[in-house]
NUMARPA-908524 format. One record per atom (N, C-alpha, C, CB): x, y, z; atom name; residue number from 1. Coordinates in nm, 3 decimals. Each point is the difference from the previous one (the first is absolute). Glycine has a CB too. Layout:
% NUMARPA-908524
<atom><east>X</east><north>Y</north><up>Z</up><mipa>CA</mipa><lummar>NUM</lummar></atom>
...
***
This chain:
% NUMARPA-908524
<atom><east>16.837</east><north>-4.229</north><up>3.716</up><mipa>N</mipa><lummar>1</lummar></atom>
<atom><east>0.062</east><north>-0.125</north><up>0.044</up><mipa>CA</mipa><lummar>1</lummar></atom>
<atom><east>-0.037</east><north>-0.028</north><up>0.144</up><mipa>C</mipa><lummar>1</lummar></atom>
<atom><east>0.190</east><north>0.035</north><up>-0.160</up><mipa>CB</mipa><lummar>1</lummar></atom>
<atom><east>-0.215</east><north>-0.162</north><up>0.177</up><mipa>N</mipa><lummar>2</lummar></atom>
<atom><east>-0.044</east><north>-0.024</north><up>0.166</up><mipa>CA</mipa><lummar>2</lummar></atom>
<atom><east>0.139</east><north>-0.009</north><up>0.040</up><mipa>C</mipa><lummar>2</lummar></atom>
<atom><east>-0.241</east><north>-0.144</north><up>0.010</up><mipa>CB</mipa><lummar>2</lummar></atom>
<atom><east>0.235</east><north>0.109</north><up>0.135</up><mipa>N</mipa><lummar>3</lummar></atom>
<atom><east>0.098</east><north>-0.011</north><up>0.092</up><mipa>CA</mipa><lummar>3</lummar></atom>
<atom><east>0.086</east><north>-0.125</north><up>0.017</up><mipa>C</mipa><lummar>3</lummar></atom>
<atom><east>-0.143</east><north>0.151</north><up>0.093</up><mipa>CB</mipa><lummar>3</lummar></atom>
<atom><east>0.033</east><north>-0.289</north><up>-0.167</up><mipa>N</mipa><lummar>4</lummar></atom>
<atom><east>0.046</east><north>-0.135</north><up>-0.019</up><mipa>CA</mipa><lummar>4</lummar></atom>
<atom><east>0.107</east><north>0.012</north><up>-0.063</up><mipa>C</mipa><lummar>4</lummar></atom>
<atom><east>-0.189</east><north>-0.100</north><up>-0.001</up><mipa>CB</mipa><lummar>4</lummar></atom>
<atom><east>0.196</east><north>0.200</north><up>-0.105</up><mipa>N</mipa><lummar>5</lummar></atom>
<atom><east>0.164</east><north>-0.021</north><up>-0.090</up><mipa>CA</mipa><lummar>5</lummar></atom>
<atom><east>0.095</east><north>-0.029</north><up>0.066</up><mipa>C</mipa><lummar>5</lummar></atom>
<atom><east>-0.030</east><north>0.147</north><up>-0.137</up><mipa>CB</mipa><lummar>5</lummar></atom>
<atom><east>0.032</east><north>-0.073</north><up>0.245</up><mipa>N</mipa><lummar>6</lummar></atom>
<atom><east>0.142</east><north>0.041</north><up>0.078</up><mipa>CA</mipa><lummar>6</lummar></atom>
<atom><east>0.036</east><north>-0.105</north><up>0.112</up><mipa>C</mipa><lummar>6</lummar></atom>
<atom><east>-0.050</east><north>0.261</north><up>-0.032</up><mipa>CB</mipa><lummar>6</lummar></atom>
<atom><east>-0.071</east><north>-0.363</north><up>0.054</up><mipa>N</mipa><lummar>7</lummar></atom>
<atom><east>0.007</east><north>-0.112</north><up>0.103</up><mipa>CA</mipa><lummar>7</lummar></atom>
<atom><east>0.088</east><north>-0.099</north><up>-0.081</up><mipa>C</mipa><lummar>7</lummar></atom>
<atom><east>-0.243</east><north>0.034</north><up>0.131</up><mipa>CB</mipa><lummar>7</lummar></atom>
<atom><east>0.350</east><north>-0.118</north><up>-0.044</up><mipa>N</mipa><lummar>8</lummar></atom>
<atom><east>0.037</east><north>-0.103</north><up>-0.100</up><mipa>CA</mipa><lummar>8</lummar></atom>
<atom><east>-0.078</east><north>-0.132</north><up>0.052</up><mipa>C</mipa><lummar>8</lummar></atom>
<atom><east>0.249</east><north>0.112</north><up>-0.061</up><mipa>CB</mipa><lummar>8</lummar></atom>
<atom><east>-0.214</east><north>-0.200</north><up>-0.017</up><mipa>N</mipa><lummar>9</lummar></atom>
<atom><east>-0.064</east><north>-0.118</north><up>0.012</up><mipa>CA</mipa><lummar>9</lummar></atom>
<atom><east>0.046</east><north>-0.085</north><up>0.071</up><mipa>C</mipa><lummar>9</lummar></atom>
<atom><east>-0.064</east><north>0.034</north><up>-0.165</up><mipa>CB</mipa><lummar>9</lummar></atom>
<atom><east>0.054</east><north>-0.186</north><up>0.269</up><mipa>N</mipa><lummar>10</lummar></atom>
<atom><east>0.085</east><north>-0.060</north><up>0.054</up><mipa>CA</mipa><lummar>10</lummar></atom>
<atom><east>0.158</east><north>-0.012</north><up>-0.015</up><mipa>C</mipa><lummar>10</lummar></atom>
<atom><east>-0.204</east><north>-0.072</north><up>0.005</up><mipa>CB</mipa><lummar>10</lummar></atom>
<atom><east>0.185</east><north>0.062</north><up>-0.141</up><mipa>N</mipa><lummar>11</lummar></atom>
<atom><east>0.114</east><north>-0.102</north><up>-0.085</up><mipa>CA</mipa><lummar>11</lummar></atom>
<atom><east>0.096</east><north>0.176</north><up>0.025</up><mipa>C</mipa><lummar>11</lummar></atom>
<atom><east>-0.154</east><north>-0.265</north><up>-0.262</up><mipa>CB</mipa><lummar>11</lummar></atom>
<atom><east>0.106</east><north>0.370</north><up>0.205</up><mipa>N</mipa><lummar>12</lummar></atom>
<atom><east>0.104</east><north>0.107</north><up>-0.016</up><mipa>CA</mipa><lummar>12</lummar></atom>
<atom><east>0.018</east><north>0.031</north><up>0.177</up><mipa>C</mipa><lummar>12</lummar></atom>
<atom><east>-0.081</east><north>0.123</north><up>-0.290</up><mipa>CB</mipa><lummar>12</lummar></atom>
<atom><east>0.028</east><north>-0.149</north><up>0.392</up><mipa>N</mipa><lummar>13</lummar></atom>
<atom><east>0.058</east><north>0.014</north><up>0.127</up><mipa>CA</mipa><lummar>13</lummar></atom>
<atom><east>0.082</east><north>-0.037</north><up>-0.004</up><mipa>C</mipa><lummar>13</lummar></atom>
<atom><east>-0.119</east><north>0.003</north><up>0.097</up><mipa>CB</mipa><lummar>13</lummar></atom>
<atom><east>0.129</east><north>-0.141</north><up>-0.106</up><mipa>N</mipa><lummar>14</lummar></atom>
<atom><east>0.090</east><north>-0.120</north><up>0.039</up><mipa>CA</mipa><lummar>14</lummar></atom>
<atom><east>0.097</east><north>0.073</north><up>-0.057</up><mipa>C</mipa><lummar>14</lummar></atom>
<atom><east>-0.121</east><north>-0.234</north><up>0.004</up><mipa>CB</mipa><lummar>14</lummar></atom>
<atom><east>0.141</east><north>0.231</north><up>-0.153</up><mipa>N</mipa><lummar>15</lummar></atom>
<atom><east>0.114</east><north>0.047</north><up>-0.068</up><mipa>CA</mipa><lummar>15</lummar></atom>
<atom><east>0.072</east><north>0.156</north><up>0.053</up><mipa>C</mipa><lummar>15</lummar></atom>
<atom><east>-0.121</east><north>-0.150</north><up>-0.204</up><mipa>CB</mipa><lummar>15</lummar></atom>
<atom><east>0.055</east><north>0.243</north><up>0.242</up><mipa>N</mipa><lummar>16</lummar></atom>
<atom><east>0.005</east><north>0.147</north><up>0.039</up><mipa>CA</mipa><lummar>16</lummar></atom>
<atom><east>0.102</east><north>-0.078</north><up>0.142</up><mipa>C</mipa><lummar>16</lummar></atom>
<atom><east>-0.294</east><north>0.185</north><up>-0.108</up><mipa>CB</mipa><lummar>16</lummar></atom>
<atom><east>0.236</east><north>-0.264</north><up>0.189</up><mipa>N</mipa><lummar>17</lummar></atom>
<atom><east>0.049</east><north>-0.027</north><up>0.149</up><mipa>CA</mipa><lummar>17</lummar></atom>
<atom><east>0.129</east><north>-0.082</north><up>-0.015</up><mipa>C</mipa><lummar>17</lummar></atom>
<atom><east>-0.244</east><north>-0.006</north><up>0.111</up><mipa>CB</mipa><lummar>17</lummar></atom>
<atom><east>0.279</east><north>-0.052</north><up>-0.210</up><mipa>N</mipa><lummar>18</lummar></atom>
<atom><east>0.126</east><north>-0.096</north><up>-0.051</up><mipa>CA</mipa><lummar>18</lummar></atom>
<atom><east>0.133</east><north>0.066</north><up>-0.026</up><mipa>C</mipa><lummar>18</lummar></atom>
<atom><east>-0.166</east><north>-0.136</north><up>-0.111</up><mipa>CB</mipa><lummar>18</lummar></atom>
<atom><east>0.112</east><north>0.271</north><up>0.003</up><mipa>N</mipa><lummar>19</lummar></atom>
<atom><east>0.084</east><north>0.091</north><up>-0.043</up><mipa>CA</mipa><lummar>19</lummar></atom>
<atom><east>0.014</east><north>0.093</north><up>0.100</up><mipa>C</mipa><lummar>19</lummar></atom>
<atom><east>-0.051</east><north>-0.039</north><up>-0.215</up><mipa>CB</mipa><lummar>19</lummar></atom>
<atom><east>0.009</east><north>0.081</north><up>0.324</up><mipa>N</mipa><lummar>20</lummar></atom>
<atom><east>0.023</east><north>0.100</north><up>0.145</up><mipa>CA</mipa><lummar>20</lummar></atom>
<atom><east>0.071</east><north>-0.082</north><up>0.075</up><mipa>C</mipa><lummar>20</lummar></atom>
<atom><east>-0.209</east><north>0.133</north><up>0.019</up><mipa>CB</mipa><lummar>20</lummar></atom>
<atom><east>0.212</east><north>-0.279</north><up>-0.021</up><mipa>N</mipa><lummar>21</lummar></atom>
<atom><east>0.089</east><north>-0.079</north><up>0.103</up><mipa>CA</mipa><lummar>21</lummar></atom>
<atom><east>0.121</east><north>-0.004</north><up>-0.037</up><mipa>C</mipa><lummar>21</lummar></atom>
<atom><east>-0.155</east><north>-0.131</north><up>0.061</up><mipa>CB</mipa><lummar>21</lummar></atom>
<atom><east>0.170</east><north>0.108</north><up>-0.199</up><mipa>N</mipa><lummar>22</lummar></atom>
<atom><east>0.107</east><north>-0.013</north><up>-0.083</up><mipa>CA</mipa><lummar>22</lummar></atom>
<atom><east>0.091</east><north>0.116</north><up>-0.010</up><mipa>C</mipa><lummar>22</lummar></atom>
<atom><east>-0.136</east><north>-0.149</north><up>-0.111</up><mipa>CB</mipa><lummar>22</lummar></atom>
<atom><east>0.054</east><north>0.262</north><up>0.112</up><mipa>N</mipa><lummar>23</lummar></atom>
<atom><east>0.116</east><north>0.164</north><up>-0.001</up><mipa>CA</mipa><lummar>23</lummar></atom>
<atom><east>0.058</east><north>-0.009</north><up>0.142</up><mipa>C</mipa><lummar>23</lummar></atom>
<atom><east>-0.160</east><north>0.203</north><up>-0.157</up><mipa>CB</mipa><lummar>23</lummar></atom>
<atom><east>0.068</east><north>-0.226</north><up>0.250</up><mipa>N</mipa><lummar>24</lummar></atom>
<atom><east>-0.014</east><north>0.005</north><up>0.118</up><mipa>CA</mipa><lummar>24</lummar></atom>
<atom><east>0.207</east><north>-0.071</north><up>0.036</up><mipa>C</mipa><lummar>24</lummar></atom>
<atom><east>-0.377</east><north>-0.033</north><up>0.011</up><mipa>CB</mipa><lummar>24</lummar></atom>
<atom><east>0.292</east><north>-0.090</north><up>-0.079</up><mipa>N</mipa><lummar>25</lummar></atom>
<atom><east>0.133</east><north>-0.109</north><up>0.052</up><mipa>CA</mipa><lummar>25</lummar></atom>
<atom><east>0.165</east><north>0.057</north><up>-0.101</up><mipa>C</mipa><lummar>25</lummar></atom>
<atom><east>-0.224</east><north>-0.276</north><up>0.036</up><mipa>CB</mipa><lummar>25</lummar></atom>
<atom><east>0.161</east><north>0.261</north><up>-0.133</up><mipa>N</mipa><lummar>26</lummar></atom>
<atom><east>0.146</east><north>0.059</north><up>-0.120</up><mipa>CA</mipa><lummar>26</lummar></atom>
<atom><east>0.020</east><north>0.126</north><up>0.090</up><mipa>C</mipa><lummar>26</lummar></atom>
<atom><east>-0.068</east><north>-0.071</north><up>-0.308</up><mipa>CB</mipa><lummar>26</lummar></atom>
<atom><east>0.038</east><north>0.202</north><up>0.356</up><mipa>N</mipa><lummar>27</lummar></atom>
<atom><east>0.061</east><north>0.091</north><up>0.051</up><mipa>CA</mipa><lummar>27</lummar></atom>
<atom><east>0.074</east><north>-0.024</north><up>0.152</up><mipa>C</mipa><lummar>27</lummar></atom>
<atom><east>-0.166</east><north>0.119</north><up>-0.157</up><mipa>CB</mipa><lummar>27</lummar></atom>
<atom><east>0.066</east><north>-0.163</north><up>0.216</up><mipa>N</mipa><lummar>28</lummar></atom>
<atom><east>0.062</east><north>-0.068</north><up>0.113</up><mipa>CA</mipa><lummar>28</lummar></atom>
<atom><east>0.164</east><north>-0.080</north><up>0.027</up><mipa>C</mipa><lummar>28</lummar></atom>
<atom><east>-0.260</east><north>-0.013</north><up>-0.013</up><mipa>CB</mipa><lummar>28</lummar></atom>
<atom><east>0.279</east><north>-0.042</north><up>-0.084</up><mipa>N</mipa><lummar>29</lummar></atom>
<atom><east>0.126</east><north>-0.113</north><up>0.006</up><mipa>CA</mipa><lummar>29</lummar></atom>
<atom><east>0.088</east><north>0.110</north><up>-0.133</up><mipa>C</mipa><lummar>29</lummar></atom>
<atom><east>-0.148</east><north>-0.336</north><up>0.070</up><mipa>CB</mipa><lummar>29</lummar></atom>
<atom><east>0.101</east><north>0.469</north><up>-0.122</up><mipa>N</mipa><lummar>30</lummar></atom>
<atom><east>0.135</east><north>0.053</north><up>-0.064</up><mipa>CA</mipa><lummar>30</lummar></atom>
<atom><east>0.012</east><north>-0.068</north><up>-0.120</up><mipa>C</mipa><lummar>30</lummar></atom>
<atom><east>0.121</east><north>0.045</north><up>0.205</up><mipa>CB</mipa><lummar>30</lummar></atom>
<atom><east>-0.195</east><north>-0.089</north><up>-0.262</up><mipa>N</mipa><lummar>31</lummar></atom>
<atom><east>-0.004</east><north>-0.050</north><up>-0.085</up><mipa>CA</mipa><lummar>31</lummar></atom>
<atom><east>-0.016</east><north>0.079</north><up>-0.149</up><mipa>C</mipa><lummar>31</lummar></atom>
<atom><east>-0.060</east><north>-0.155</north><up>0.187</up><mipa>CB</mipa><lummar>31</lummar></atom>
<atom><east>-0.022</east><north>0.263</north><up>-0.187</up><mipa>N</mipa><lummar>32</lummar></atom>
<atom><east>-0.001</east><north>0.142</north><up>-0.085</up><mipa>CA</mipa><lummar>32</lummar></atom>
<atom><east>0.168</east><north>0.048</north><up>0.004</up><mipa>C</mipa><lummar>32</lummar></atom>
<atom><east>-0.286</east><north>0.091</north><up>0.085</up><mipa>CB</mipa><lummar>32</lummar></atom>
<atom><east>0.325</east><north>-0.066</north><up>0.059</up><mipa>N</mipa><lummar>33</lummar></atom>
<atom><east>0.123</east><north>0.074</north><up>-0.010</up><mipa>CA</mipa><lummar>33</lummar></atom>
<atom><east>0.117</east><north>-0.071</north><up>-0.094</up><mipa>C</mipa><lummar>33</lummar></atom>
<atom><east>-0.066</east><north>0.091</north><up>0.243</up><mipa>CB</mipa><lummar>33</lummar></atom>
<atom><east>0.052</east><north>-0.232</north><up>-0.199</up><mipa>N</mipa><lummar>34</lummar></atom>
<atom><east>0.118</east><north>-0.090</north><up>-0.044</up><mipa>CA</mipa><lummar>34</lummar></atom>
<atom><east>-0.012</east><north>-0.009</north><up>-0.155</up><mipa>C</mipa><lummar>34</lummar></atom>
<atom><east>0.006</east><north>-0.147</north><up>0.226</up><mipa>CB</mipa><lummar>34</lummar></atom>
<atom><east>-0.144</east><north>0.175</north><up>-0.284</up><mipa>N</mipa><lummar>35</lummar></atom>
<atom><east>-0.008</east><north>0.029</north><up>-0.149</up><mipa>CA</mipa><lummar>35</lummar></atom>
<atom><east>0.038</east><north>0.082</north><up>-0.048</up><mipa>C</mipa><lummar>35</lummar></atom>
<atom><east>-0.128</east><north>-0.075</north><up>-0.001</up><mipa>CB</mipa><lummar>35</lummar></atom>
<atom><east>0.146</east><north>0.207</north><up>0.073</up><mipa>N</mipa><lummar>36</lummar></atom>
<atom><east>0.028</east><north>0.116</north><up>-0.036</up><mipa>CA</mipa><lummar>36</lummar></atom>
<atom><east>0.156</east><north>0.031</north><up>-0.031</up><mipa>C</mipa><lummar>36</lummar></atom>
<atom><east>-0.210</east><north>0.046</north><up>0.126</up><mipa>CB</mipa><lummar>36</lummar></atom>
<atom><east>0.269</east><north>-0.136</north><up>0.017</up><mipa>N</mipa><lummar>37</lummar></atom>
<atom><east>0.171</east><north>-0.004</north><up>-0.008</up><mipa>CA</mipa><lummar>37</lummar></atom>
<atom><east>0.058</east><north>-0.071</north><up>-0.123</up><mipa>C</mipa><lummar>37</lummar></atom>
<atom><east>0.007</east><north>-0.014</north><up>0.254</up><mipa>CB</mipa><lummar>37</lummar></atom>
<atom><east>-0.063</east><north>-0.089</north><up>-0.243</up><mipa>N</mipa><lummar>38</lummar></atom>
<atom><east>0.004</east><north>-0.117</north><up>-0.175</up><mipa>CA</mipa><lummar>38</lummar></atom>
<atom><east>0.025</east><north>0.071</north><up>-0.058</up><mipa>C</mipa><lummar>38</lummar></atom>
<atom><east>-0.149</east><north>-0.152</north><up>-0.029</up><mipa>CB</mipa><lummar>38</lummar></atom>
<atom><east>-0.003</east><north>0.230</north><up>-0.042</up><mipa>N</mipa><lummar>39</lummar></atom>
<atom><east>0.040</east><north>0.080</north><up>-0.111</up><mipa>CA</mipa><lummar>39</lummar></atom>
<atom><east>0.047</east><north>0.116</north><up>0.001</up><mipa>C</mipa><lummar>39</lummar></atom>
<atom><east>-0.126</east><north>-0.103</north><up>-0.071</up><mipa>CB</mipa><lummar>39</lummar></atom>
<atom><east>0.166</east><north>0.131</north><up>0.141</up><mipa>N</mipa><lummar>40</lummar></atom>
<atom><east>0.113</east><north>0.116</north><up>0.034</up><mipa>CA</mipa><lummar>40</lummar></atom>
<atom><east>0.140</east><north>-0.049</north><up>-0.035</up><mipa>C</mipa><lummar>40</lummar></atom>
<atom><east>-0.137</east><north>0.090</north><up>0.199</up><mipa>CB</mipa><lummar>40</lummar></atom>
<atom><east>0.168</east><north>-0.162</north><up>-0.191</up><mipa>N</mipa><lummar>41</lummar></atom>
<atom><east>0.126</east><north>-0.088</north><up>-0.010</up><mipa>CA</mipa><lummar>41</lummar></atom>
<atom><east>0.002</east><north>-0.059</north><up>-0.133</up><mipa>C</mipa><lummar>41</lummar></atom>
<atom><east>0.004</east><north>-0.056</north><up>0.240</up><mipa>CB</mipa><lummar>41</lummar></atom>
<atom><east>-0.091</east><north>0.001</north><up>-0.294</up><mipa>N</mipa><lummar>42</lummar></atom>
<atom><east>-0.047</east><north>-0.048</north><up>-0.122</up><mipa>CA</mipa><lummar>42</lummar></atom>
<atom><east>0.067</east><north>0.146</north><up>-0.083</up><mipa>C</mipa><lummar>42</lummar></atom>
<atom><east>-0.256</east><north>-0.182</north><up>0.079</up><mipa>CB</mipa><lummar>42</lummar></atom>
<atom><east>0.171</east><north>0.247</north><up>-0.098</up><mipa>N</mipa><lummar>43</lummar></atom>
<atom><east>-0.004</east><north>0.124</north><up>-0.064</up><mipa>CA</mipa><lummar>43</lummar></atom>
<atom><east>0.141</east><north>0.075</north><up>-0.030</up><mipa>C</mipa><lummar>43</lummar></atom>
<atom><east>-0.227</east><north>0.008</north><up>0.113</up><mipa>CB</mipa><lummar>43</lummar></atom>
<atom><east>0.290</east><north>0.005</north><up>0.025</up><mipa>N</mipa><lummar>44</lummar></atom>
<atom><east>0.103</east><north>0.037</north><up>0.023</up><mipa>CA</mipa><lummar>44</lummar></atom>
<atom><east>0.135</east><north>-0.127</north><up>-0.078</up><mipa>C</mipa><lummar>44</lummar></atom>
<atom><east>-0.150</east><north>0.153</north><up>0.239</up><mipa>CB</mipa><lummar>44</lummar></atom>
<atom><east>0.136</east><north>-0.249</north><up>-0.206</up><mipa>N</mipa><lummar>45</lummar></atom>
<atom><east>0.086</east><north>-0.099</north><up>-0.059</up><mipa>CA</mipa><lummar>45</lummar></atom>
<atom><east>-0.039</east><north>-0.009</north><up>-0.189</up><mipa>C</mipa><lummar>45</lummar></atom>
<atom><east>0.003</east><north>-0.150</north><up>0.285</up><mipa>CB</mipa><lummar>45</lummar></atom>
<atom><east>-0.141</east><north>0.194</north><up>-0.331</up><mipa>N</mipa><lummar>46</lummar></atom>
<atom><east>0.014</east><north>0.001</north><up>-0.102</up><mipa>CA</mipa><lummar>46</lummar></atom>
<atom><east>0.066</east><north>0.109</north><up>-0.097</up><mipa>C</mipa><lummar>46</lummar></atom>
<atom><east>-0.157</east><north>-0.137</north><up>0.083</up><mipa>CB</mipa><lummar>46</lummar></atom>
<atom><east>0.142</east><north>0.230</north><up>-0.004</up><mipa>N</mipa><lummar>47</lummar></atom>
<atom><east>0.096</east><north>0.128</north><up>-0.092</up><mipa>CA</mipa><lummar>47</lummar></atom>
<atom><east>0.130</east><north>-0.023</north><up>-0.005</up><mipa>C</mipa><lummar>47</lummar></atom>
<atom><east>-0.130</east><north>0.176</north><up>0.066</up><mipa>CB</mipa><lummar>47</lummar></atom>
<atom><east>0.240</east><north>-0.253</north><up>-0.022</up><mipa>N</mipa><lummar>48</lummar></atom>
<atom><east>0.143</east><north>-0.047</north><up>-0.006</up><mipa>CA</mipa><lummar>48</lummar></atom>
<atom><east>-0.038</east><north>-0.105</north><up>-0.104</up><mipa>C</mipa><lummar>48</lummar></atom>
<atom><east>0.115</east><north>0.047</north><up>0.256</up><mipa>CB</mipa><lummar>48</lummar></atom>
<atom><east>-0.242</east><north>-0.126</north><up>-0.288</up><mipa>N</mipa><lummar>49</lummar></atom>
<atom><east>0.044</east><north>-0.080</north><up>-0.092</up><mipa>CA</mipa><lummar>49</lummar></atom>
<atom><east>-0.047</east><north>0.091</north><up>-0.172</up><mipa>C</mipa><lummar>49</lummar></atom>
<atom><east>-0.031</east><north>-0.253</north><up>0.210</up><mipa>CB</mipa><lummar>49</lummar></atom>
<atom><east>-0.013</east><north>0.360</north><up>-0.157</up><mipa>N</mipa><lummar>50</lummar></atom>
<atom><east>-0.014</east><north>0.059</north><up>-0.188</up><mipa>CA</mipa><lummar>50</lummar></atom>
<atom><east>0.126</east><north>0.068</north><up>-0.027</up><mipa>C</mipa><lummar>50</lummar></atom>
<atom><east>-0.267</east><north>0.071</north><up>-0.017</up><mipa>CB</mipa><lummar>50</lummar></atom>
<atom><east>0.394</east><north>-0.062</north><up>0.099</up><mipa>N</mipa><lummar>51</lummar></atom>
<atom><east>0.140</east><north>0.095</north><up>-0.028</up><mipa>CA</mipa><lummar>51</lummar></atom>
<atom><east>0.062</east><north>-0.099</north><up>-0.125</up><mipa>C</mipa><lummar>51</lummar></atom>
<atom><east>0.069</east><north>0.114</north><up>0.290</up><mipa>CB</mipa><lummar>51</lummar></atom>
***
């Protein structure tokens, strides 16, 4: 296999550089965490409703 495989193409930069801004920004503002509390709470509020 040459080495070209592993190069991406314009279009997959762009996309590669969109999705690094985007983790970038969602972690930044807590935004992972505040999902995490949700369904923590979610989860937790659903086991009182199977009694």
């Amino acid at each position: 296999m040459s080495d070209s495989s592993h190069e991406m193409n314009p279009k997959e930069r762009i996309i590669q550089d969109r999705v690094n801004q985007s983790r970038i920004f969602l972690r930044s503002n807590g935004f992972n965490q505040s999902l995490k509390d949700l369904w923590r709470d979610i989860k937790e509020d659903a086991k009182y409703d199977l009694l």
